[in-house]
NUPA-986068 format. One line per 5 residues: their letters; for each residue x, y, z of N, C-alpha, C. Coordinates in nm, 2 decimals. Layout:
// NUPA-986068
a = X:Y:Z:X:Y:Z:X:Y:Z  ...
// end
This chain:
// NUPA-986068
xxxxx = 0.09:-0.12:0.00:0.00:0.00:0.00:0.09:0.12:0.00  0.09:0.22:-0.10:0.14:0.34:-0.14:0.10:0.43:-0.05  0.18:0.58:-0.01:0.12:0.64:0.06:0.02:0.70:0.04  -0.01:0.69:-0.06:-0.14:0.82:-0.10:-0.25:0.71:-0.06  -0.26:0.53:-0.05:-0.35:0.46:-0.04:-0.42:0.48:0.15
xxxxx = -0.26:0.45:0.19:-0.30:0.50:0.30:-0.34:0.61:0.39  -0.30:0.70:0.32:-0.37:0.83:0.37:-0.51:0.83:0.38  -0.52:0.79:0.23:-0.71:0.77:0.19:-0.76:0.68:0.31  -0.67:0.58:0.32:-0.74:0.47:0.43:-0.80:0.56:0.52  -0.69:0.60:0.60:-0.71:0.68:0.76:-0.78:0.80:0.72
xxxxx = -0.81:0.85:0.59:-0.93:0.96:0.63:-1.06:0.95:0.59  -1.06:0.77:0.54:-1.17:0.72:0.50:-1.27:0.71:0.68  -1.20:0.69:0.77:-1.26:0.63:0.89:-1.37:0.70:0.92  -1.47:0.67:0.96:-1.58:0.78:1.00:-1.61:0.89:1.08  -1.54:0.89:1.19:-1.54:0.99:1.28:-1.40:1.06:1.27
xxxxx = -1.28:1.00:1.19:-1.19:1.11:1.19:-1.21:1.15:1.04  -1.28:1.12:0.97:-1.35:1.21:0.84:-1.43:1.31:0.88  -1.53:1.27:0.99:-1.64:1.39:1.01:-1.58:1.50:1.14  -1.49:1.44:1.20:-1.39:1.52:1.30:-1.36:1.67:1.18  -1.25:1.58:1.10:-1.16:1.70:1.04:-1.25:1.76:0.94
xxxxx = -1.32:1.72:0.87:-1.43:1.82:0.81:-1.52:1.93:0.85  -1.56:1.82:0.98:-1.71:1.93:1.02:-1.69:1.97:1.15  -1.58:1.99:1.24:-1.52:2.01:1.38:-1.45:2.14:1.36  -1.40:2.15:1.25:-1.30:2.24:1.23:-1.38:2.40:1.21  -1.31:2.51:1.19:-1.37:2.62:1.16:-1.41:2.66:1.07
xxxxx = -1.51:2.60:1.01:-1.61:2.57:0.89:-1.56:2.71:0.79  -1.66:2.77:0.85:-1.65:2.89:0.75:-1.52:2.98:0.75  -1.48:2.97:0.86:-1.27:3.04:0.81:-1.20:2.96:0.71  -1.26:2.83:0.72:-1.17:2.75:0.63:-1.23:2.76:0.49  -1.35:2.81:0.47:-1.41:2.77:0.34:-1.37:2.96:0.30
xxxxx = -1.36:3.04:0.36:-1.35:3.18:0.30:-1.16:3.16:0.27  -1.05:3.11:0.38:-0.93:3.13:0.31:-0.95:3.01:0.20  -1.02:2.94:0.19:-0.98:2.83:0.10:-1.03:2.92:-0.09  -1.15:2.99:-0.07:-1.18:3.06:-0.17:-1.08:3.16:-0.24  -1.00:3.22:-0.09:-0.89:3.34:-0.14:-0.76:3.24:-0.19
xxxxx = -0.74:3.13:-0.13:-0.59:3.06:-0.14:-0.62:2.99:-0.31  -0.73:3.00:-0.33:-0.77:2.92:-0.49:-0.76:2.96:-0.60  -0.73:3.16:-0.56:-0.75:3.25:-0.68:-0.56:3.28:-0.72  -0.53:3.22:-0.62:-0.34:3.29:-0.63:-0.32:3.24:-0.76  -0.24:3.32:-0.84:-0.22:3.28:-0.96:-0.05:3.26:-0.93
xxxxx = 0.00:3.29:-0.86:0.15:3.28:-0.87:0.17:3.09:-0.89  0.28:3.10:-0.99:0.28:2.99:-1.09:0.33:2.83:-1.00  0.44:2.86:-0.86:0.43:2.73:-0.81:0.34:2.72:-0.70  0.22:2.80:-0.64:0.12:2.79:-0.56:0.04:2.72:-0.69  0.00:2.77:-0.79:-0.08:2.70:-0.88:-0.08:2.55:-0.89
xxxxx = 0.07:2.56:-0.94:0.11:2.42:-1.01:0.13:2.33:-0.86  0.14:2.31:-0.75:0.14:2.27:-0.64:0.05:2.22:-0.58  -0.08:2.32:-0.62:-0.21:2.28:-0.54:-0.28:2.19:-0.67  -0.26:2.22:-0.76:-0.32:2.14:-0.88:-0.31:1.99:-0.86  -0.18:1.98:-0.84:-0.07:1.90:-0.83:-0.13:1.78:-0.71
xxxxx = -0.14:1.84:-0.58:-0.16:1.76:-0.48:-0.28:1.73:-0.47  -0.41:1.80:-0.58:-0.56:1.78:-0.58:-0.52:1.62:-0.66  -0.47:1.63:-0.78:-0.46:1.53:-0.86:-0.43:1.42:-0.82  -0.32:1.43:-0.70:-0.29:1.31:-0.63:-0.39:1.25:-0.57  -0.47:1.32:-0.49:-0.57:1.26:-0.40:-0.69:1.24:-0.43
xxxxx = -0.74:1.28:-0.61:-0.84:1.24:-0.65:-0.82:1.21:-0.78  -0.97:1.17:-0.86:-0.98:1.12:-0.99:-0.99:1.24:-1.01  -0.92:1.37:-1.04:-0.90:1.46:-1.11:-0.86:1.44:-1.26  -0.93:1.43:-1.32:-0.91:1.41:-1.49:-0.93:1.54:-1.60  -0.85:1.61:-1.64:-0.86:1.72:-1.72:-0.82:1.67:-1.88
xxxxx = -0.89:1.55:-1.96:-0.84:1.51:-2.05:-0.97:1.59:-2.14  -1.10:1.58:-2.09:-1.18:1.68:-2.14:-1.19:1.85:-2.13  -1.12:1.88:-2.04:-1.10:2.04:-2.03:-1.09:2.12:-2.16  -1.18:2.23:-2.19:-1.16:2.26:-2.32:-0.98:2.36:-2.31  -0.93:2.38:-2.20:-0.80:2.42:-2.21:-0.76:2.35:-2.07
xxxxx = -0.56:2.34:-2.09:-0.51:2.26:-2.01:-0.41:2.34:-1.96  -0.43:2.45:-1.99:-0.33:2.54:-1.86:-0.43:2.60:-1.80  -0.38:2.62:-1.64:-0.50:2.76:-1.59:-0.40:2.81:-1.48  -0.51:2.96:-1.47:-0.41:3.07:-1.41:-0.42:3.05:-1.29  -0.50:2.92:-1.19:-0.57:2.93:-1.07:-0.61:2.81:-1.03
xxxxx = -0.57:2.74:-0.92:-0.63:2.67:-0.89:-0.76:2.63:-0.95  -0.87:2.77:-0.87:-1.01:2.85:-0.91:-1.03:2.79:-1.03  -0.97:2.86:-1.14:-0.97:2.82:-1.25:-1.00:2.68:-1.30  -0.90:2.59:-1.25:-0.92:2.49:-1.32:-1.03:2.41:-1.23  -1.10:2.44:-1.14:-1.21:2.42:-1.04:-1.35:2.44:-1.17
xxxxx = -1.33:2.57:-1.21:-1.43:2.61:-1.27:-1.48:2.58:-1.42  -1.35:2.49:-1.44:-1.33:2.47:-1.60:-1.44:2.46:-1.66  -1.41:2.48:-1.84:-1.51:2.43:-1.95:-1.50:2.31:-1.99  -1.56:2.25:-2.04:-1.54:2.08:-2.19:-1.52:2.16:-2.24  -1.48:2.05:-2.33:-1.42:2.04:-2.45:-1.62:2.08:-2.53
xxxxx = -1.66:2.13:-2.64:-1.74:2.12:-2.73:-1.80:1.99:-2.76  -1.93:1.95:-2.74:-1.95:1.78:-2.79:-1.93:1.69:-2.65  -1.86:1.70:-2.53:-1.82:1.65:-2.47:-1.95:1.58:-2.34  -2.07:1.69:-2.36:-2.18:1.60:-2.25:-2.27:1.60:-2.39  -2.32:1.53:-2.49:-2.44:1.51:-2.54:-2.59:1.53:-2.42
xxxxx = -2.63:1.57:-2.49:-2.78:1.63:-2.37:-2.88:1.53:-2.49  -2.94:1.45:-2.39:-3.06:1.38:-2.44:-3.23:1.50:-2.43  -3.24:1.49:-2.55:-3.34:1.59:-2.62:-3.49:1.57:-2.63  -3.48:1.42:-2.54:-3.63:1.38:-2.60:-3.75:1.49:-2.49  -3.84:1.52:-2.50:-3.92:1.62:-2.44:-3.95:1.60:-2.31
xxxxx = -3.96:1.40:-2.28:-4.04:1.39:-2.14:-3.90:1.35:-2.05  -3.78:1.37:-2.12:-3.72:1.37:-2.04:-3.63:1.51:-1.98  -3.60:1.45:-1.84:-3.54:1.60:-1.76:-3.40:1.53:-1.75  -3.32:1.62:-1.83:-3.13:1.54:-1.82:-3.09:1.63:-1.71  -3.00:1.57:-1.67:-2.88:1.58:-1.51:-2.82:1.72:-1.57
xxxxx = -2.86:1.81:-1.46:-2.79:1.95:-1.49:-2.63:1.95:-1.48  -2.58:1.82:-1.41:-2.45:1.84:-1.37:-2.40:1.70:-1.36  -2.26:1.69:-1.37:-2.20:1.54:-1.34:-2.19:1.57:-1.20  -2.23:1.42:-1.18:-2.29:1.38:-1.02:-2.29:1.23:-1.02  -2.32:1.22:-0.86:-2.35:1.10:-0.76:-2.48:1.11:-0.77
xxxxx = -2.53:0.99:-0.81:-2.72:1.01:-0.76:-2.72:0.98:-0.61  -2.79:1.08:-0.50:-2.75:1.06:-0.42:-2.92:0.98:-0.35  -2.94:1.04:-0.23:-3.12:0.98:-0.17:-3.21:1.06:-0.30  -3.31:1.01:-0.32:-3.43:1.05:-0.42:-3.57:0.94:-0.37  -3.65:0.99:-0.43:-3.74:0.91:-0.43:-3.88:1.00:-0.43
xxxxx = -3.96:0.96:-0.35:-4.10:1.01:-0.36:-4.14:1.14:-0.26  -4.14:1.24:-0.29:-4.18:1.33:-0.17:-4.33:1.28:-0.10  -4.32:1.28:0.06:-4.42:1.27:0.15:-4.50:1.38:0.15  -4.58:1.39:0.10:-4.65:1.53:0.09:-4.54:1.63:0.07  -4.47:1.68:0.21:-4.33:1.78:0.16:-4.21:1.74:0.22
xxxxx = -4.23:1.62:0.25:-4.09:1.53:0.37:-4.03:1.48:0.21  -3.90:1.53:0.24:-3.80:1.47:0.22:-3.66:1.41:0.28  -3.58:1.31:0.18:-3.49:1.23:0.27:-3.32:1.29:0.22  -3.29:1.34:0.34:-3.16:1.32:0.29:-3.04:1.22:0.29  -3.10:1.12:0.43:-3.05:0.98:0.40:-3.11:0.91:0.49
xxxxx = -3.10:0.80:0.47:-3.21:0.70:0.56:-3.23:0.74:0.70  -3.38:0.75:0.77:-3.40:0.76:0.86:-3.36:0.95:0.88  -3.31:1.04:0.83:-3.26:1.14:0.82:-3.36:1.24:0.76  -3.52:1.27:0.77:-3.61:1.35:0.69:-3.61:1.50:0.71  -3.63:1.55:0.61:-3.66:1.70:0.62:-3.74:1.75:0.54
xxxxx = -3.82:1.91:0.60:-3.93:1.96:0.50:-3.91:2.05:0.41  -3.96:2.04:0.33:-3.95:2.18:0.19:-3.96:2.28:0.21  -4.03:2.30:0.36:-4.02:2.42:0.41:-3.90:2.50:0.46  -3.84:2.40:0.53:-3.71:2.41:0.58:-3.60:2.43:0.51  -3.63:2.34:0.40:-3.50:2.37:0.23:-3.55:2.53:0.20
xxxxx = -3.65:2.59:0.13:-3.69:2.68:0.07:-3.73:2.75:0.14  -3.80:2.77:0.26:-3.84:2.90:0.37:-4.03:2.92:0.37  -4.07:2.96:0.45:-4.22:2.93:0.46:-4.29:3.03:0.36  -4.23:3.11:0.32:-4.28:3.21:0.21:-4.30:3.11:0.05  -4.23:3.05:0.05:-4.26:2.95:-0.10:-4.38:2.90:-0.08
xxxxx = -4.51:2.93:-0.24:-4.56:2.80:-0.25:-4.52:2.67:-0.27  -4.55:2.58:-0.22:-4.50:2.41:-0.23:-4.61:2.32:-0.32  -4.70:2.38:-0.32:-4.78:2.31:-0.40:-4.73:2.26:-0.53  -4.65:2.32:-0.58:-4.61:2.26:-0.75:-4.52:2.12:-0.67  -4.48:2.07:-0.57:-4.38:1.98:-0.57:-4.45:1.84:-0.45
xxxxx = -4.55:1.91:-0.42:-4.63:1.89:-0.30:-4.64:1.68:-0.37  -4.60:1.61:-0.28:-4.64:1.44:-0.36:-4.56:1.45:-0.45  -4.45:1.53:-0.52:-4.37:1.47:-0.62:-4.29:1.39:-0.59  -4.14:1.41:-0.68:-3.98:1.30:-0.64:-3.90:1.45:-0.64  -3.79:1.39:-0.60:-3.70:1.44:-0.56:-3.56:1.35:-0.61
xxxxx = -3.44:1.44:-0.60:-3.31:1.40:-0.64:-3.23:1.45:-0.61  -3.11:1.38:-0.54:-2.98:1.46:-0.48:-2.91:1.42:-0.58  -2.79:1.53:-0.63:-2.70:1.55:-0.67:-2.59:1.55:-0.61  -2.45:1.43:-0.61:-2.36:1.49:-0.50:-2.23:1.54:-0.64  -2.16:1.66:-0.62:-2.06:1.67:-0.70:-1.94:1.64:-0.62
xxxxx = -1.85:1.54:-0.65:-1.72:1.52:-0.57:-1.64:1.62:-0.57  -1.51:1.66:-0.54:-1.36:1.74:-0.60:-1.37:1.78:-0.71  -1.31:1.62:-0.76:-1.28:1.66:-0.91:-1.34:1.65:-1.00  -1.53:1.63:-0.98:-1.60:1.70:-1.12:-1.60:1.83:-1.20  -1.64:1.79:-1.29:-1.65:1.91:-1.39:-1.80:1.98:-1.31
xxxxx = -1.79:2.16:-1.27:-1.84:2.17:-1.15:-1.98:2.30:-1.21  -1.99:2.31:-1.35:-2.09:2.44:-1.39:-2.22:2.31:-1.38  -2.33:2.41:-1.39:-2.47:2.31:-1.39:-2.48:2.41:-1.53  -2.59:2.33:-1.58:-2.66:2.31:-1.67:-2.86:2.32:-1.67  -2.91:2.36:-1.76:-3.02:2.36:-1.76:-3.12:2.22:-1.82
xxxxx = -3.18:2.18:-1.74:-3.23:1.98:-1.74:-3.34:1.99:-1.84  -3.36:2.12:-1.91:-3.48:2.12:-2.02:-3.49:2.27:-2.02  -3.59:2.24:-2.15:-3.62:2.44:-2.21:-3.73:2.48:-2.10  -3.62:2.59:-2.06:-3.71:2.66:-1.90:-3.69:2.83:-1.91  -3.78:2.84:-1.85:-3.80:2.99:-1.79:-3.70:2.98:-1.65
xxxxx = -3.64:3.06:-1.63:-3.62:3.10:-1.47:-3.69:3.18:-1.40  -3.82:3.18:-1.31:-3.88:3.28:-1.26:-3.86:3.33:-1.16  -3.72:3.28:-1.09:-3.77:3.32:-0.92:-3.63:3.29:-0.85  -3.54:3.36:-0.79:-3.42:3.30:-0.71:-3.42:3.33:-0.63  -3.39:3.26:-0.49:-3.35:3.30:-0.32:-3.25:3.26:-0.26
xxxxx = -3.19:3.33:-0.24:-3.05:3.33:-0.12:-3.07:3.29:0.03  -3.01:3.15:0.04:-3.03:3.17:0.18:-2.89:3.16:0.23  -2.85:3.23:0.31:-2.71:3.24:0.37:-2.71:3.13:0.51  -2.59:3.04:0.49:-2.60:2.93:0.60:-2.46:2.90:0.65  -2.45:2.79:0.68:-2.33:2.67:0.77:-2.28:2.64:0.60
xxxxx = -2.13:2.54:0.66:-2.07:2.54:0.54:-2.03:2.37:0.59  -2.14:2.30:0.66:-2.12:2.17:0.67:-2.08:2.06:0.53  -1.98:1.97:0.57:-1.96:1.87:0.47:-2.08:1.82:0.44  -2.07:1.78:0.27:-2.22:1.73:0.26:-2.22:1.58:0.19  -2.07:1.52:0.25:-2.06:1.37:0.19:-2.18:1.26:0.31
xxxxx = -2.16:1.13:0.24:-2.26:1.08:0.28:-2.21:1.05:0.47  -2.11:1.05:0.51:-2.12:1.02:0.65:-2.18:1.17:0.75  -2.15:1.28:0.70:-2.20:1.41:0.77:-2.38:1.41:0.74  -2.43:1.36:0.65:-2.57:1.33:0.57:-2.60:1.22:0.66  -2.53:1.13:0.74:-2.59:1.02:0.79:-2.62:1.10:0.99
xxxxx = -2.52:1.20:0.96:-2.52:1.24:1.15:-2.55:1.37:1.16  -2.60:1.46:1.08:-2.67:1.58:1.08:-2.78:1.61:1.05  -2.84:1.61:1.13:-3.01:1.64:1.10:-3.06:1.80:1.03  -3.13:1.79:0.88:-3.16:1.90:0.80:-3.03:1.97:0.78  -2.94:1.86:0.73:-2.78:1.96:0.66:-2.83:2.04:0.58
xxxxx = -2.89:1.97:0.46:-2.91:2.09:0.35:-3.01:2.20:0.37  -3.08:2.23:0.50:-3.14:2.34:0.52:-3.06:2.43:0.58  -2.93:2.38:0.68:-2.83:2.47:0.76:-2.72:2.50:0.65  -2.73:2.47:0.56:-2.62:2.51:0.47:-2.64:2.69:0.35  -2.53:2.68:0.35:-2.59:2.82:0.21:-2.63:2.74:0.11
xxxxx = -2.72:2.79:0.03:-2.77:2.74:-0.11:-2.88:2.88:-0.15  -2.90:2.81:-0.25:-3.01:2.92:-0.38:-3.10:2.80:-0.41  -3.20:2.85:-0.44:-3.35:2.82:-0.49:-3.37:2.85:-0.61  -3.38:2.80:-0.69:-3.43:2.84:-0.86:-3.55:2.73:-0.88  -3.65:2.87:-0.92:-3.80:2.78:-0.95:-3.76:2.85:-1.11
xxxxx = -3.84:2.72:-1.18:-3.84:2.69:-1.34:-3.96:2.67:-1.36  -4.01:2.69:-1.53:-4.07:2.63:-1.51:-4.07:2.60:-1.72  -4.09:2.46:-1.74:-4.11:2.41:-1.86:-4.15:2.46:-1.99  -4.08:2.49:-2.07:-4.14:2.61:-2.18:-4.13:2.51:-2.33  -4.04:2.39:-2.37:-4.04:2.36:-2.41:-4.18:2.25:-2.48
xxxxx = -4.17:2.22:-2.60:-4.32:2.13:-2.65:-4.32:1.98:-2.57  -4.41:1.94:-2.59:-4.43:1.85:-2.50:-4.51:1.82:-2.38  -4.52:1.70:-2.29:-4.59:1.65:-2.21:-4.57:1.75:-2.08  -4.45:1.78:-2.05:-4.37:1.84:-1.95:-4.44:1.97:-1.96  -4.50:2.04:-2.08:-4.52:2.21:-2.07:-4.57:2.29:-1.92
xxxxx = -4.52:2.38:-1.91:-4.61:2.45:-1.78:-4.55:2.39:-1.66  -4.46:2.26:-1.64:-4.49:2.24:-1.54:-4.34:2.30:-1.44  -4.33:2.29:-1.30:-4.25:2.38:-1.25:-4.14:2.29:-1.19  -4.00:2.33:-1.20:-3.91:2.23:-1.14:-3.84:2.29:-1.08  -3.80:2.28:-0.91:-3.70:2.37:-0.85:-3.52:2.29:-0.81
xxxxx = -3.45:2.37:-0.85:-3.30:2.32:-0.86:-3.27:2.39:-0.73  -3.20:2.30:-0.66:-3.17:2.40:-0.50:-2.97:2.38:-0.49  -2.89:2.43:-0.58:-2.74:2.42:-0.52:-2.72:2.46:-0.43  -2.67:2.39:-0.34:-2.60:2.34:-0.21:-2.45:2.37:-0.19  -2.45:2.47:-0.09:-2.29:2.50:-0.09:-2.21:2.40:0.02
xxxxx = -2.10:2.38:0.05:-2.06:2.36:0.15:-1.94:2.34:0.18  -1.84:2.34:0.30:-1.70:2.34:0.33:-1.60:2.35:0.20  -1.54:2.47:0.19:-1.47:2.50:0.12:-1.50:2.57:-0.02  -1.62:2.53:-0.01:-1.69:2.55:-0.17:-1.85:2.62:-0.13  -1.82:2.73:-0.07:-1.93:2.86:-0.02:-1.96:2.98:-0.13
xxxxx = -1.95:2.95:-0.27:-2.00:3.07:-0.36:-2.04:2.99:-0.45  -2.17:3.07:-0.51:-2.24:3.00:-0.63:-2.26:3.14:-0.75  -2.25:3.09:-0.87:-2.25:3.18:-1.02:-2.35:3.13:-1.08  -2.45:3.27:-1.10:-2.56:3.24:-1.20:-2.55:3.34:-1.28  -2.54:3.27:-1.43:-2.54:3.34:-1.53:-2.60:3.48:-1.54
xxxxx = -2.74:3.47:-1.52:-2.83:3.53:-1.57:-2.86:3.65:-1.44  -2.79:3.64:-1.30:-2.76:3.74:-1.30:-2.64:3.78:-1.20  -2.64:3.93:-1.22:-2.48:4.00:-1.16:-2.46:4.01:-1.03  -2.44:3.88:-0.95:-2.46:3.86:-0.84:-2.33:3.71:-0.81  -2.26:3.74:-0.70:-2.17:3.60:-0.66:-2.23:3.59:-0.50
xxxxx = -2.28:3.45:-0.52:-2.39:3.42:-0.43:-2.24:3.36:-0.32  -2.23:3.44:-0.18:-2.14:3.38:-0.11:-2.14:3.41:0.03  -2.07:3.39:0.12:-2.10:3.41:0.25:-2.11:3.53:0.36  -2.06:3.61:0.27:-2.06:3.77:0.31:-2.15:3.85:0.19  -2.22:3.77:0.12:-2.31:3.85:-0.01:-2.46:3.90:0.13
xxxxx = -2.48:4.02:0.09:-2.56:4.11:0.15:-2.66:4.19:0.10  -2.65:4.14:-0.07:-2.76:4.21:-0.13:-2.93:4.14:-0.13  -2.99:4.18:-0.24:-3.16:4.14:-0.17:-3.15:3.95:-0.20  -3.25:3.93:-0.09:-3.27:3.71:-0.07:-3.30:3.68:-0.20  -3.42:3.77:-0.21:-3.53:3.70:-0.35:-3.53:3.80:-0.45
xxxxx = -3.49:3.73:-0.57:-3.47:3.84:-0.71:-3.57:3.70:-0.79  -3.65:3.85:-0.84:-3.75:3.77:-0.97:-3.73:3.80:-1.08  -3.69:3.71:-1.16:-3.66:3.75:-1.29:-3.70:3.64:-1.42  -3.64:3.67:-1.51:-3.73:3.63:-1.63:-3.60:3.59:-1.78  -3.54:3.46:-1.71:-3.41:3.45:-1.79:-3.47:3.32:-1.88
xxxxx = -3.43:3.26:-2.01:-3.47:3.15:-2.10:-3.36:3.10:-2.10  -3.34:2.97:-2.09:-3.27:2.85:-2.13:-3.32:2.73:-2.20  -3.24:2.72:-2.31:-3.26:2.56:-2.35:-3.20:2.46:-2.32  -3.25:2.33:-2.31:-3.19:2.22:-2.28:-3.03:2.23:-2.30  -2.96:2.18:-2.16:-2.85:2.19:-2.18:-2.76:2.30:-2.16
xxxxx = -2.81:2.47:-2.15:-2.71:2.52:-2.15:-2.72:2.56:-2.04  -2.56:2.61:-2.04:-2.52:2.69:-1.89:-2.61:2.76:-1.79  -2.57:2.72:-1.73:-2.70:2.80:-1.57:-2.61:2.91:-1.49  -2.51:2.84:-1.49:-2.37:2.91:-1.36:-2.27:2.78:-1.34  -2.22:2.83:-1.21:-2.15:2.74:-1.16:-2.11:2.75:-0.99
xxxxx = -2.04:2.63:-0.96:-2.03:2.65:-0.83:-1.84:2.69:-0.82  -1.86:2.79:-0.72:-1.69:2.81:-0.70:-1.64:2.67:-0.71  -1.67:2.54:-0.65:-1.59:2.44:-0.60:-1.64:2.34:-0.66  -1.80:2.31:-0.58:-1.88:2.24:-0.62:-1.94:2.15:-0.49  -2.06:2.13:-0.51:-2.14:2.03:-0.33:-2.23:1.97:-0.44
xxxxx = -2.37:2.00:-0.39:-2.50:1.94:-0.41:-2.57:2.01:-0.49  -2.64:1.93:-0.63:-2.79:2.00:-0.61:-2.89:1.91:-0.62  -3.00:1.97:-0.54:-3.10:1.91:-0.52:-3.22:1.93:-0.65  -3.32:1.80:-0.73:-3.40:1.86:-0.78:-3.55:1.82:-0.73  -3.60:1.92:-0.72:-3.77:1.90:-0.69:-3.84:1.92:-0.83
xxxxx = -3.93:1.78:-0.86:-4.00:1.77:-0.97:-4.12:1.73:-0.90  -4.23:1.77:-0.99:-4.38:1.76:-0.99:-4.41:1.59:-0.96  -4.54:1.59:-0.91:-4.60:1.43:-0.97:-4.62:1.44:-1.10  -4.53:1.31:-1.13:-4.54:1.26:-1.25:-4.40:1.26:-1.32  -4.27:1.28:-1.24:-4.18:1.26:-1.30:-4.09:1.10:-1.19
xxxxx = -4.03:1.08:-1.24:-3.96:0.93:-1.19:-3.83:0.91:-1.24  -3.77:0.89:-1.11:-3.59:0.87:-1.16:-3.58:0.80:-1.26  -3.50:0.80:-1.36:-3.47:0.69:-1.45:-3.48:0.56:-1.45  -3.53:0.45:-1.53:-3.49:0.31:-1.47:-3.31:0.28:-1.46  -3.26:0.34:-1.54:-3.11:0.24:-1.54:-3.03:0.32:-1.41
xxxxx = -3.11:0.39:-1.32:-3.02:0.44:-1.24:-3.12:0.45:-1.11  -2.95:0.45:-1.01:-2.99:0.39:-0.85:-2.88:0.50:-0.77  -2.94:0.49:-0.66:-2.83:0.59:-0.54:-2.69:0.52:-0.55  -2.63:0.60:-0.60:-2.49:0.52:-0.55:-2.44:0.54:-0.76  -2.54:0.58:-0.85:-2.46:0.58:-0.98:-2.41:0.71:-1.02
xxxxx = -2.33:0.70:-1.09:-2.21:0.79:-1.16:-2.34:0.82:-1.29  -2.39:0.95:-1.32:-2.44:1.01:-1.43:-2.34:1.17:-1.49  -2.39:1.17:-1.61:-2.33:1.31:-1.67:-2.41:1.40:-1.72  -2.39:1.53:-1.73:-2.47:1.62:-1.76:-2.51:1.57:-1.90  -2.67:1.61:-1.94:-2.72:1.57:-2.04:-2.77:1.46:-2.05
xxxxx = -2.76:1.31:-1.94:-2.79:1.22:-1.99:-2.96:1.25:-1.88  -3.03:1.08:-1.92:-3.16:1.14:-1.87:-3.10:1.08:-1.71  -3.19:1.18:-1.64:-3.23:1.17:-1.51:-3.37:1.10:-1.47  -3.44:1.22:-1.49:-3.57:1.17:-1.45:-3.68:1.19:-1.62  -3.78:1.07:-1.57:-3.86:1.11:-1.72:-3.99:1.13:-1.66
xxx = -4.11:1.18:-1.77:-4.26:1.20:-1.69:-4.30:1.05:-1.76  -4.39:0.99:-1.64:-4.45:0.88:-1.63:-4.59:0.90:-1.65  -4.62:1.00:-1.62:-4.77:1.06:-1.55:-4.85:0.99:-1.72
// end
């Protein structure tokens, strides 16, 4: 066993993973970690690049460029052109992002699971001012993004953006052992709210789908295209901005500085995929969930 195997061993353990992740001083570590990511000076770059690669499946064979000025940078990268094909058919909703399929399944009226025996309400995700009724008895889907995914989201179908909210939070780990021992992580965490709603032809028309990214340890700012705002832990401007941006299947939404979670809330009548289960590796574009209804 090489050293890099055993490192991984001893930080694989459960309590000294959730020790040094979620014990530590969350949010000091996630704001120097944001400033130490932007240094462009050439052996801080090549160094930190360097020792990401070691410790994970960091693969830049699809990067549409293979130098970067920044850690940041290569965090935030593009593909290559061609590189996620987006399945086009109308009743289906493709994976805004490469991900871990994480808990999903059926919302309880508005209970949802973040992992077994571990429930929380939509109220609690989104704030008591949301209507819930568009999601009220639908499914649901966690997104986990590791390290070294490719880290921008994408839009899962031709959508309207009607509506964003900032909730400023905790910067808890959001791998599966902190998800097994924190109760409502993804409501104590920062994240944004994006309600959609289906504009594209088809079965799906009208109906509303909310994308909730999830920030957490290390990875506390989120980028949305559509507007002039970096969603982060000291951002102070207005919670809720209503606005009126178009996307087609597939394209760019934003991105996360780093990368965590996103969560999606779909209507009754949409249903995870059959070829996929908690625990599979999907890519942006392919199908996620389809309408059954």
């Amino acid at each position: 066993m090489n050293l890099r195997q055993q490192i991984q061993k001893i930080l694989s353990q459960e309590d000294l993973n959730f020790l040094l992740t979620n014990r530590l001083p969350r949010r000091w570590l996630t704001q120097f970690m944001g400033r130490f990511s932007k240094i462009e000076q050439p052996w801080v770059r090549d160094a930190s690049i360097a020792i990401w690669k070691y410790f994970s499946a960091l693969d830049l064979s699809e990067a549409k460029k293979q130098s970067f000025s920044s850690m940041h940078d290569c965090f935030t990268r593009e593909l290559k052109d061609g590189a996620r094909p987006v399945d086009h058919d109308p009743s289906v909703m493709a994976s805004p992002v490469d991900a871990i399929v994480g808990a999903n399944g059926p919302i309880r009226g508005t209970q949802v699971f973040q992992a077994k025996g571990f429930p929380y309400a939509l109220e609690d995700l989104l704030g008591t001012e949301e209507n819930l009724a568009d999601w009220q008895d639908g499914y649901f889907v966690t997104l986990r993004l590791t390290s070294s995914m490719y880290h921008r989201f994408h839009a899962p179908y031709d959508c309207t953006v009607e509506k964003v909210r900032y909730f400023s939070g905790d910067t808890w780990n959001v791998n599966p052992i902190a998800l097994q021992r924190v109760e409502k992580l993804f409501c104590k965490n920062e994240r944004s709210f994006i309600r959609t709603q289906f504009t594209g032809a088809g079965p799906c028309q009208g109906q509303r789908v909310a994308l909730v990214p999830v920030a957490a340890i290390l990875v506390a700012s989120i980028r949305l295209h559509f507007l002039d705002v970096l969603f982060h832990l000291k951002y102070s401007g207005p919670k809720t901005i209503d606005c009126e941006a178009h996307f087609s299947k597939g394209q760019e939404m934003g991105w996360f500085q780093h990368g965590s979670t996103v969560i999606i809330l779909a209507p009754k009548g949409f249903a995870l995929s059959q070829e996929l289960h908690q625990g599979a590796n999907i890519k942006m574009g392919q199908a996620l969930m389809r309408w059954a209804d």
